[in-house]
C-alpha positions as CSV (number, residue, x, y, z in Angstrom):
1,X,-250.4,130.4,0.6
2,X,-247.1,130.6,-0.9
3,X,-246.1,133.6,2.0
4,X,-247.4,131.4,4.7
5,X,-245.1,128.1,3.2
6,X,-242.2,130.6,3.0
7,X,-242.8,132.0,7.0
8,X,-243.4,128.8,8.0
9,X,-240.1,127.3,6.4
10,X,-238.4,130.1,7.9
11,X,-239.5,129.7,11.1
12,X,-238.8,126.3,10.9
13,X,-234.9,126.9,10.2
14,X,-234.5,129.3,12.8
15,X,-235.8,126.8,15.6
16,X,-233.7,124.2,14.3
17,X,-230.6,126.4,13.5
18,X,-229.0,125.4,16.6
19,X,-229.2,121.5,15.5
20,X,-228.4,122.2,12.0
21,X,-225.0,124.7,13.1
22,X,-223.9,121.5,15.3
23,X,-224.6,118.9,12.5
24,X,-222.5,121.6,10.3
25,X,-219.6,123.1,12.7
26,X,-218.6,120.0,14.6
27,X,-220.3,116.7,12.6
28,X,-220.0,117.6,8.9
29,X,-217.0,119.8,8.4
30,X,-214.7,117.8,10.6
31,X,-215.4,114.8,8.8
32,X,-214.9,116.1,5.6
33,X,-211.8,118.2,6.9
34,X,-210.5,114.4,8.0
35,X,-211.3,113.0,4.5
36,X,-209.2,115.7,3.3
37,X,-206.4,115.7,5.3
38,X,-206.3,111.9,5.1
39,X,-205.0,112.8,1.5
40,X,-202.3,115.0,2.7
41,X,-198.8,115.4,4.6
42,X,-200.0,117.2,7.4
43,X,-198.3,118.3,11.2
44,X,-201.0,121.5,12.4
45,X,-198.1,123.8,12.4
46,X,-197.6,123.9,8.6
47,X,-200.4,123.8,5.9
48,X,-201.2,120.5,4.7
49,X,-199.5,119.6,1.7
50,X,-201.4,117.3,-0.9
51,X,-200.1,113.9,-1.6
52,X,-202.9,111.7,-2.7
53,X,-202.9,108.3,-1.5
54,X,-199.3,108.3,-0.3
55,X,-200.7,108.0,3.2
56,X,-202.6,105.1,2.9
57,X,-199.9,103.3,0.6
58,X,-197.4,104.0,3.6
59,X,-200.0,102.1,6.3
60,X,-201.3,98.9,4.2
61,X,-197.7,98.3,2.5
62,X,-194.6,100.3,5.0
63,X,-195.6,100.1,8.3
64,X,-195.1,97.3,10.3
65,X,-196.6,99.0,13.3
66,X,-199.9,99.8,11.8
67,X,-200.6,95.4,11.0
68,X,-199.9,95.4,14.4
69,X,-202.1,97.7,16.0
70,X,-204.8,96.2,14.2
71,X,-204.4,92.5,14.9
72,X,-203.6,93.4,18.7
73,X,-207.3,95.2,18.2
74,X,-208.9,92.5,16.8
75,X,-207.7,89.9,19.1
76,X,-209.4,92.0,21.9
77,X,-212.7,92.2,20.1
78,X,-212.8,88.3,18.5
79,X,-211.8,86.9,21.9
80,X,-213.2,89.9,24.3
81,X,-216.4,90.9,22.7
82,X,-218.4,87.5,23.3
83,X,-217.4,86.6,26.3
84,X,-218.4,89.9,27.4
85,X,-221.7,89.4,25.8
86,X,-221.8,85.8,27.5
87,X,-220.8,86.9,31.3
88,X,-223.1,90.1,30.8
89,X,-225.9,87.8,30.2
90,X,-225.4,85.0,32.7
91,X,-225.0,88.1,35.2
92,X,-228.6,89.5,33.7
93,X,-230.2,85.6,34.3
94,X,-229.0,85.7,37.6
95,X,-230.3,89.5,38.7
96,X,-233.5,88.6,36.8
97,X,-234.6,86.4,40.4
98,X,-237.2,87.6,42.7
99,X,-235.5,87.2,45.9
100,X,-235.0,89.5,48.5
101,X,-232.6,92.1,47.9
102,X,-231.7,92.3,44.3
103,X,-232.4,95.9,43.8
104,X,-228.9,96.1,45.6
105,X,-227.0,93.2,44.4
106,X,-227.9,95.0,40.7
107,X,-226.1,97.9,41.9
108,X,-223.4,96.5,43.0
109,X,-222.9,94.5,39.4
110,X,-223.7,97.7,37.9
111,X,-221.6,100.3,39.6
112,X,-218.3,99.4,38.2
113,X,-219.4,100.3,34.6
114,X,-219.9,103.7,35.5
115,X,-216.8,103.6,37.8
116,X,-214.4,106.3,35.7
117,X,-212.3,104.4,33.2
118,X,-208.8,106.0,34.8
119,X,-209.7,104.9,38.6
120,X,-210.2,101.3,36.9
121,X,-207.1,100.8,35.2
122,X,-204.8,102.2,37.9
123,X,-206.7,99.9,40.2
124,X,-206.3,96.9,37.8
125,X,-202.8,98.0,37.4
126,X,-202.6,97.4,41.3
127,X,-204.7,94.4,40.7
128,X,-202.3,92.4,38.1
129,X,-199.2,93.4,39.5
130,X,-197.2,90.2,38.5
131,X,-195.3,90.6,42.2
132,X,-197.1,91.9,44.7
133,X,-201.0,92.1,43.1
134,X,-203.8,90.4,44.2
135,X,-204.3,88.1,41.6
136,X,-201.2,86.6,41.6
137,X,-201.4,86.4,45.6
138,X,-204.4,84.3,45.4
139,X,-203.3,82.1,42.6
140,X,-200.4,81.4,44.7
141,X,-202.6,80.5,47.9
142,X,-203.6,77.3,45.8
143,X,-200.0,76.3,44.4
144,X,-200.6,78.1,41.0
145,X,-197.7,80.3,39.7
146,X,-199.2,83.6,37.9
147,X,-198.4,84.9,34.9
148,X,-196.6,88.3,34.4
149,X,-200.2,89.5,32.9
150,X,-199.4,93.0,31.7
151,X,-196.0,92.6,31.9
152,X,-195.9,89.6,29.2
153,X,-196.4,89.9,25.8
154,X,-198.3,86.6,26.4
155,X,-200.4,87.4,28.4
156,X,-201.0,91.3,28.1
157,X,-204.0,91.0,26.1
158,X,-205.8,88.5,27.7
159,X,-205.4,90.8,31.2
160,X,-206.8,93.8,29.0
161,X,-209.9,91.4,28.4
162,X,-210.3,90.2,32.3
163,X,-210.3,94.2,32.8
164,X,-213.2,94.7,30.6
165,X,-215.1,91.7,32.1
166,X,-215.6,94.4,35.0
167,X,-217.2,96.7,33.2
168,X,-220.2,94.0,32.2
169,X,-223.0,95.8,34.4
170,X,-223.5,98.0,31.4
171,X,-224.1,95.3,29.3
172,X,-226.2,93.3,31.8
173,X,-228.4,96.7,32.6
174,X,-229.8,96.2,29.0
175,X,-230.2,92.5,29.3
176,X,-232.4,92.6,32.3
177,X,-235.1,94.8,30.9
178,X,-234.9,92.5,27.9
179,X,-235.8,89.6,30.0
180,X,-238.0,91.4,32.1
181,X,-240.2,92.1,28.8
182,X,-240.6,88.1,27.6
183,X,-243.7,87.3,28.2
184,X,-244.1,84.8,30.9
185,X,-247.1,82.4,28.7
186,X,-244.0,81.6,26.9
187,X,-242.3,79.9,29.9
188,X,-245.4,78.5,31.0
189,X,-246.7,77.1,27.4
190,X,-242.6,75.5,27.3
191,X,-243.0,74.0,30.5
192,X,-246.3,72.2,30.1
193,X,-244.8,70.8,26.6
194,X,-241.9,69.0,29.0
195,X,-239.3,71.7,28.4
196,X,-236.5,72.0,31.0
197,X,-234.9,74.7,32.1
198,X,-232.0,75.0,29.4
199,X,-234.7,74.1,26.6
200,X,-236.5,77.0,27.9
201,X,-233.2,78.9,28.0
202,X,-232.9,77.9,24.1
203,X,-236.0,78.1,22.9
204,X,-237.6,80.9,24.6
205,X,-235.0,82.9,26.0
206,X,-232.5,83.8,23.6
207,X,-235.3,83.6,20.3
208,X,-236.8,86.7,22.3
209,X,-233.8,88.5,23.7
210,X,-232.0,88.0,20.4
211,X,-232.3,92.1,19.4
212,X,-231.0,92.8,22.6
213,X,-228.1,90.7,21.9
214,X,-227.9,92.2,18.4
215,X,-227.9,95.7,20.0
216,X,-225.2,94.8,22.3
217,X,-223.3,93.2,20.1
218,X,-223.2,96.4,17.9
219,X,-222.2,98.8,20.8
220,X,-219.6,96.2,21.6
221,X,-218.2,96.0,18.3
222,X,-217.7,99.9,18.1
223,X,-216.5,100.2,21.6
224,X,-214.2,97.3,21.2
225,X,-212.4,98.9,17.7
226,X,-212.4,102.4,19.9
227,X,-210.5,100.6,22.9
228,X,-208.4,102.9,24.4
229,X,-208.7,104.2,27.6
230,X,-206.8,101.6,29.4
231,X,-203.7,101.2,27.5
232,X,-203.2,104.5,27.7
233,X,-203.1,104.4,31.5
234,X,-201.0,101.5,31.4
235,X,-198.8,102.8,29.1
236,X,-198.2,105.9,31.1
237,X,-197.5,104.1,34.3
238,X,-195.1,102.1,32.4
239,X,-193.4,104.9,30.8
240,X,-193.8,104.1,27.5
241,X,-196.9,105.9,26.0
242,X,-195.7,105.7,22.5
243,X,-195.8,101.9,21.7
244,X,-198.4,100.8,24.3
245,X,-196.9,97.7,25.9
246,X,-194.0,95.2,26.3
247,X,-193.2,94.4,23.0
248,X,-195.9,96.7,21.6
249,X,-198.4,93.4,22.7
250,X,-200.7,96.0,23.8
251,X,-200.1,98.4,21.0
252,X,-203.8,98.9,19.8
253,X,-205.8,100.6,16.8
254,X,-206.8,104.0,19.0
255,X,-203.7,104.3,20.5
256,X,-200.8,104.2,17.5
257,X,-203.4,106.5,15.9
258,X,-203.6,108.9,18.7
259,X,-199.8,108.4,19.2
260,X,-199.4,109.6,15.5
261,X,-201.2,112.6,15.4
262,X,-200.5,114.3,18.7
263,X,-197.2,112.6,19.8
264,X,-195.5,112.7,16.3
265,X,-197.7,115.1,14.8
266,X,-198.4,113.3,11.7
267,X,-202.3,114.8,11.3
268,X,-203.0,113.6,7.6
269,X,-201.4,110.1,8.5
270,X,-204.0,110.1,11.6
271,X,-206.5,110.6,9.7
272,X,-206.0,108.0,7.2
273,X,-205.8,105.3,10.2
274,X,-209.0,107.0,11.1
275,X,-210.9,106.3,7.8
276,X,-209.5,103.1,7.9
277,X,-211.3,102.0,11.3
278,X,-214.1,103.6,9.8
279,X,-214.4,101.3,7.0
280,X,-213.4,98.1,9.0
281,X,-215.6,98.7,11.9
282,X,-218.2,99.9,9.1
283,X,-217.6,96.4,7.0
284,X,-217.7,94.6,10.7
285,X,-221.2,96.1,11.4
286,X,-222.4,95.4,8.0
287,X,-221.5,91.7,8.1
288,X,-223.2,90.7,11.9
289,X,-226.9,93.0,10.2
290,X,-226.8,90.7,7.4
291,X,-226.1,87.5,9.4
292,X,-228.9,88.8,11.8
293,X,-232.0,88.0,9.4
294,X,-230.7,84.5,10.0
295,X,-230.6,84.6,14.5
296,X,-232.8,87.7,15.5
297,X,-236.4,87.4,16.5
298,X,-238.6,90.0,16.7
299,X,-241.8,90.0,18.3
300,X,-245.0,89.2,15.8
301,X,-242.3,87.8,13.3
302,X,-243.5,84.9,11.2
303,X,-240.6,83.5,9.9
Protein backbone atom coordinates (compact mmCIF):
# COMPACT_ATOMS: atom_id res chain seq x y z
CA UNK A 1 0.00 0.00 0.00
CA UNK A 2 2.76 2.19 0.88
CA UNK A 3 4.26 1.79 -3.11
CA UNK A 4 0.84 2.49 -4.45
CA UNK A 5 0.55 5.99 -2.02
CA UNK A 6 4.06 6.80 -3.20
CA UNK A 7 3.08 6.18 -7.30
CA UNK A 8 0.09 7.73 -6.80
CA UNK A 9 1.70 10.97 -5.09
CA UNK A 10 4.03 10.88 -7.83
CA UNK A 11 1.76 10.90 -10.42
CA UNK A 12 -0.01 13.38 -8.84
CA UNK A 13 2.90 15.97 -8.97
CA UNK A 14 3.82 15.30 -12.38
CA UNK A 15 0.21 16.23 -13.63
CA UNK A 16 0.12 19.20 -11.64
CA UNK A 17 3.86 20.22 -12.24
CA UNK A 18 2.86 22.57 -14.75
CA UNK A 19 0.50 24.51 -12.12
CA UNK A 20 2.90 24.15 -9.36
CA UNK A 21 6.18 25.57 -11.86
CA UNK A 22 3.73 28.72 -12.61
CA UNK A 23 2.66 29.24 -8.87
CA UNK A 24 6.67 28.99 -8.32
CA UNK A 25 8.45 30.75 -11.40
CA UNK A 26 6.22 33.70 -11.91
CA UNK A 27 3.70 33.89 -8.49
CA UNK A 28 5.95 33.00 -5.64
CA UNK A 29 9.52 33.99 -6.52
CA UNK A 30 8.62 37.32 -7.87
CA UNK A 31 6.82 38.25 -4.90
CA UNK A 32 9.37 37.31 -2.67
CA UNK A 33 12.12 38.76 -5.09
CA UNK A 34 9.82 42.26 -4.64
CA UNK A 35 9.84 41.86 -0.79
CA UNK A 36 13.46 41.67 -1.11
CA UNK A 37 14.26 44.30 -3.27
CA UNK A 38 11.84 46.59 -1.45
CA UNK A 39 14.72 46.43 1.18
CA UNK A 40 17.30 47.48 -1.15
CA UNK A 41 18.94 50.28 -3.40
CA UNK A 42 18.32 48.80 -6.58
CA UNK A 43 18.50 50.19 -10.65
CA UNK A 44 18.65 46.42 -12.70
CA UNK A 45 21.96 47.30 -14.03
CA UNK A 46 23.87 46.95 -10.76
CA UNK A 47 23.20 44.40 -7.93
CA UNK A 48 20.98 45.48 -5.41
CA UNK A 49 22.60 46.77 -2.54
CA UNK A 50 20.95 46.25 1.02
CA UNK A 51 19.65 49.12 2.90
CA UNK A 52 16.91 47.96 5.22
CA UNK A 53 14.03 50.20 5.62
CA UNK A 54 15.76 53.26 4.09
CA UNK A 55 13.27 52.93 1.20
CA UNK A 56 10.31 53.04 2.99
CA UNK A 57 11.56 55.92 5.46
CA UNK A 58 12.32 58.00 2.16
CA UNK A 59 8.33 57.50 0.90
CA UNK A 60 6.29 57.96 4.27
CA UNK A 61 8.65 60.87 5.65
CA UNK A 62 10.90 62.51 2.20
CA UNK A 63 8.79 62.44 -0.58
CA UNK A 64 6.33 64.83 -1.20
CA UNK A 65 5.34 63.19 -4.46
CA UNK A 66 4.56 59.92 -3.09
CA UNK A 67 1.51 61.75 -0.40
CA UNK A 68 0.44 62.86 -3.48
CA UNK A 69 0.09 60.08 -5.66
CA UNK A 70 -1.79 58.53 -3.06
CA UNK A 71 -4.41 61.08 -2.17
CA UNK A 72 -4.87 61.86 -6.05
CA UNK A 73 -5.63 57.81 -5.97
CA UNK A 74 -7.87 57.88 -3.31
CA UNK A 75 -9.89 60.79 -4.44
CA UNK A 76 -10.61 58.64 -7.67
CA UNK A 77 -11.76 55.58 -5.69
CA UNK A 78 -13.75 57.49 -2.60
CA UNK A 79 -15.57 59.68 -5.22
CA UNK A 80 -15.32 57.25 -8.41
CA UNK A 81 -15.87 53.89 -7.01
CA UNK A 82 -19.64 54.42 -5.84
CA UNK A 83 -20.91 56.22 -8.36
CA UNK A 84 -19.68 53.65 -10.60
CA UNK A 85 -21.30 51.08 -8.56
CA UNK A 86 -24.58 53.40 -8.58
CA UNK A 87 -24.84 54.19 -12.51
CA UNK A 88 -23.82 50.43 -13.17
CA UNK A 89 -26.83 49.43 -11.32
CA UNK A 90 -29.44 51.98 -12.43
CA UNK A 91 -28.04 50.81 -16.02
CA UNK A 92 -28.66 46.86 -14.86
CA UNK A 93 -32.50 48.07 -13.49
CA UNK A 94 -33.07 49.46 -16.64
CA UNK A 95 -31.69 46.44 -19.15
CA UNK A 96 -33.47 44.06 -16.65
CA UNK A 97 -37.09 45.18 -18.78
CA UNK A 98 -38.81 42.78 -21.04
CA UNK A 99 -39.37 44.90 -23.91
CA UNK A 100 -38.52 44.43 -27.30
CA UNK A 101 -35.09 44.70 -28.21
CA UNK A 102 -32.90 44.60 -25.20
CA UNK A 103 -30.66 41.88 -26.17
CA UNK A 104 -29.16 44.87 -28.30
CA UNK A 105 -29.51 47.82 -26.17
CA UNK A 106 -27.34 45.47 -23.55
CA UNK A 107 -24.69 45.36 -26.11
CA UNK A 108 -24.52 48.53 -26.82
CA UNK A 109 -24.14 49.49 -22.80
CA UNK A 110 -21.75 46.74 -22.66
CA UNK A 111 -19.39 47.17 -25.59
CA UNK A 112 -17.49 50.04 -24.32
CA UNK A 113 -16.06 48.00 -21.39
CA UNK A 114 -14.39 45.79 -23.61
CA UNK A 115 -13.54 48.66 -25.91
CA UNK A 116 -9.31 48.67 -25.50
CA UNK A 117 -8.37 51.02 -22.69
CA UNK A 118 -5.92 53.12 -25.28
CA UNK A 119 -8.77 53.73 -28.10
CA UNK A 120 -10.84 55.15 -24.95
CA UNK A 121 -8.61 57.57 -23.60
CA UNK A 122 -7.37 59.04 -26.92
CA UNK A 123 -11.07 59.28 -27.78
CA UNK A 124 -11.89 60.94 -24.41
CA UNK A 125 -8.82 63.02 -24.88
CA UNK A 126 -10.76 64.19 -28.12
CA UNK A 127 -13.80 64.19 -26.14
CA UNK A 128 -12.72 66.77 -23.22
CA UNK A 129 -10.78 68.91 -25.29
CA UNK A 130 -11.32 72.16 -23.25
CA UNK A 131 -11.47 74.15 -26.96
CA UNK A 132 -12.66 72.35 -29.53
CA UNK A 133 -14.21 68.91 -27.73
CA UNK A 134 -17.52 67.87 -27.64
CA UNK A 135 -18.34 68.34 -24.24
CA UNK A 136 -17.48 71.72 -24.01
CA UNK A 137 -19.40 72.34 -27.50
CA UNK A 138 -22.51 71.15 -26.04
CA UNK A 139 -22.20 72.81 -22.72
CA UNK A 140 -21.85 75.87 -24.70
CA UNK A 141 -25.09 75.22 -26.81
CA UNK A 142 -27.02 75.91 -23.47
CA UNK A 143 -25.00 79.08 -22.25
CA UNK A 144 -22.79 77.01 -19.92
CA UNK A 145 -18.90 77.81 -20.04
CA UNK A 146 -16.86 74.37 -19.61
CA UNK A 147 -14.25 73.75 -17.63
CA UNK A 148 -10.62 73.04 -18.81
CA UNK A 149 -11.33 69.31 -17.53
CA UNK A 150 -7.92 67.70 -18.04
CA UNK A 151 -6.25 70.65 -18.53
CA UNK A 152 -7.16 71.97 -14.79
CA UNK A 153 -5.87 70.86 -11.85
CA UNK A 154 -9.53 71.38 -10.70
CA UNK A 155 -11.04 69.58 -12.58
CA UNK A 156 -8.61 66.78 -13.90
CA UNK A 157 -9.78 64.23 -11.65
CA UNK A 158 -13.25 64.53 -11.78
CA UNK A 159 -12.87 64.07 -15.96
CA UNK A 160 -10.73 60.82 -15.09
CA UNK A 161 -13.98 59.73 -13.17
CA UNK A 162 -16.67 60.80 -16.10
CA UNK A 163 -14.10 58.47 -18.20
CA UNK A 164 -14.59 55.57 -16.11
CA UNK A 165 -18.43 56.06 -15.99
CA UNK A 166 -18.01 54.51 -19.68
CA UNK A 167 -16.70 51.68 -18.86
CA UNK A 168 -19.94 50.65 -16.42
CA UNK A 169 -21.26 47.78 -18.79
CA UNK A 170 -18.84 45.58 -16.98
CA UNK A 171 -20.08 46.32 -13.89
CA UNK A 172 -23.74 46.26 -15.04
CA UNK A 173 -23.10 42.61 -16.96
CA UNK A 174 -22.87 41.27 -13.36
CA UNK A 175 -25.76 43.10 -11.97
CA UNK A 176 -28.22 41.85 -14.43
CA UNK A 177 -27.69 38.14 -13.78
CA UNK A 178 -28.02 39.17 -10.17
CA UNK A 179 -31.40 40.52 -10.65
CA UNK A 180 -32.28 38.11 -13.09
CA UNK A 181 -31.76 35.40 -10.13
CA UNK A 182 -34.31 37.18 -7.28
CA UNK A 183 -36.96 35.31 -7.17
CA UNK A 184 -40.00 36.85 -8.45
CA UNK A 185 -42.55 35.53 -5.13
CA UNK A 186 -40.56 38.16 -3.54
CA UNK A 187 -41.91 41.02 -5.64
CA UNK A 188 -45.19 39.60 -5.73
CA UNK A 189 -45.47 38.77 -1.71
CA UNK A 190 -44.04 42.89 -1.47
CA UNK A 191 -46.56 44.03 -3.60
CA UNK A 192 -49.70 42.43 -2.10
CA UNK A 193 -48.32 43.78 1.41
CA UNK A 194 -48.81 47.57 -0.23
CA UNK A 195 -45.14 47.96 -1.18
CA UNK A 196 -44.30 50.47 -3.97
CA UNK A 197 -41.95 50.33 -6.29
CA UNK A 198 -38.92 51.96 -4.42
CA UNK A 199 -40.01 49.93 -1.19
CA UNK A 200 -39.57 46.98 -3.40
CA UNK A 201 -36.43 48.49 -4.66
CA UNK A 202 -35.30 48.71 -0.76
CA UNK A 203 -36.50 45.87 0.62
CA UNK A 204 -36.26 43.22 -1.96
CA UNK A 205 -33.87 44.39 -4.31
CA UNK A 206 -30.73 45.45 -2.87
CA UNK A 207 -31.23 42.76 0.46
CA UNK A 208 -30.76 40.08 -2.40
CA UNK A 209 -28.40 41.68 -4.83
CA UNK A 210 -26.31 42.79 -1.90
CA UNK A 211 -23.27 40.02 -2.70
CA UNK A 212 -23.28 41.21 -5.98
CA UNK A 213 -22.72 44.56 -4.81
CA UNK A 214 -20.10 43.21 -2.33
CA UNK A 215 -18.33 41.50 -5.34
CA UNK A 216 -18.32 44.57 -7.32
CA UNK A 217 -17.38 46.63 -4.82
CA UNK A 218 -14.21 44.43 -4.27
CA UNK A 219 -13.09 44.33 -8.02
CA UNK A 220 -13.75 48.04 -7.95
CA UNK A 221 -11.66 48.72 -5.10
CA UNK A 222 -8.55 46.77 -6.65
CA UNK A 223 -9.12 48.16 -10.02
CA UNK A 224 -9.49 51.62 -8.69
CA UNK A 225 -5.91 51.46 -6.48
CA UNK A 226 -4.45 49.85 -9.94
CA UNK A 227 -5.75 52.89 -12.09
CA UNK A 228 -3.47 53.49 -14.63
CA UNK A 229 -4.07 53.01 -18.01
CA UNK A 230 -5.52 56.38 -18.76
CA UNK A 231 -3.13 58.64 -17.26
CA UNK A 232 -0.66 57.25 -18.96
CA UNK A 233 -2.26 57.99 -22.27
CA UNK A 234 -2.91 61.30 -21.20
CA UNK A 235 0.21 61.92 -19.93
CA UNK A 236 1.91 60.96 -23.19
CA UNK A 237 -0.19 63.09 -25.34
CA UNK A 238 0.59 65.84 -23.08
CA UNK A 239 4.22 65.24 -23.04
CA UNK A 240 4.83 64.86 -19.73
CA UNK A 241 4.72 61.09 -18.78
CA UNK A 242 6.76 61.61 -15.69
CA UNK A 243 4.40 63.55 -13.35
CA UNK A 244 1.07 62.57 -14.87
CA UNK A 245 -0.83 65.92 -15.22
CA UNK A 246 -0.97 69.66 -14.83
CA UNK A 247 0.31 70.27 -11.60
CA UNK A 248 0.84 66.55 -10.97
CA UNK A 249 -3.41 66.65 -10.26
CA UNK A 250 -3.46 63.50 -12.15
CA UNK A 251 -0.26 62.10 -10.67
CA UNK A 252 -1.66 58.63 -9.41
CA UNK A 253 -0.43 55.55 -7.22
CA UNK A 254 0.40 53.14 -10.48
CA UNK A 255 1.84 55.66 -12.31
CA UNK A 256 4.75 57.53 -9.97
CA UNK A 257 5.45 53.83 -9.15
CA UNK A 258 5.82 52.79 -12.71
CA UNK A 259 7.55 56.13 -13.40
CA UNK A 260 10.11 55.15 -10.59
CA UNK A 261 11.18 51.86 -11.58
CA UNK A 262 11.34 52.04 -15.40
CA UNK A 263 11.76 55.86 -16.08
CA UNK A 264 14.24 56.58 -13.13
CA UNK A 265 15.24 53.11 -12.55
CA UNK A 266 14.86 53.13 -8.98
CA UNK A 267 13.69 49.01 -8.72
CA UNK A 268 13.94 48.64 -4.84
CA UNK A 269 12.12 52.08 -4.28
CA UNK A 270 9.32 50.50 -6.82
CA UNK A 271 8.93 47.91 -5.01
CA UNK A 272 8.49 49.42 -1.76
CA UNK A 273 5.52 51.72 -3.25
CA UNK A 274 4.38 48.34 -4.43
CA UNK A 275 4.16 46.66 -0.99
CA UNK A 276 2.69 49.70 0.17
CA UNK A 277 -0.51 49.43 -2.21
CA UNK A 278 -0.49 46.08 -1.16
CA UNK A 279 -1.09 46.71 2.37
CA UNK A 280 -3.56 49.66 1.76
CA UNK A 281 -5.57 48.08 -0.79
CA UNK A 282 -5.20 44.86 1.53
CA UNK A 283 -6.41 47.03 4.80
CA UNK A 284 -9.23 48.65 2.28
CA UNK A 285 -10.54 45.12 1.43
CA UNK A 286 -10.34 43.89 4.95
CA UNK A 287 -12.42 46.80 6.31
CA UNK A 288 -15.67 46.74 3.53
CA UNK A 289 -15.62 42.18 4.52
CA UNK A 290 -15.94 43.09 8.03
CA UNK A 291 -18.51 45.89 7.51
CA UNK A 292 -20.35 43.26 5.11
CA UNK A 293 -21.78 40.90 8.04
CA UNK A 294 -23.69 44.13 8.77
CA UNK A 295 -25.42 44.90 4.70
CA UNK A 296 -24.94 41.51 2.77
CA UNK A 297 -27.76 38.99 2.38
CA UNK A 298 -27.33 35.81 1.38
CA UNK A 299 -29.85 33.49 0.37
CA UNK A 300 -31.35 31.08 3.33
CA UNK A 301 -29.69 33.60 5.82
CA UNK A 302 -31.55 33.94 9.09
CA UNK A 303 -30.22 36.86 10.47
Amino acid sequence: MRSEARRNLRNGLLFASPWLLNLGLFIAYPIAASFYYSLCSYDALRAPHWVGLENYRTLLTDDPLFWRALGNTLYIVALGLPLNLAVSLGIALLMNQKLKGMAFYRTIFYLPSITPMVATSILWLWLLNPEMGLVNGLLEKVGVQGPGWLASPDWSKPALILMGLWGAGGSMVIYLAGLQDVPAQLYEAASLDGAGKLAQFRHVTLPMLSPVILFNLIMGLIAGFQYFTQVWVISGAIGNKALGGPQDSTLVYALYLFSAAFLDFRMGYACAMAWILFLVTLACALLIFRSSARWVYYGGDTR
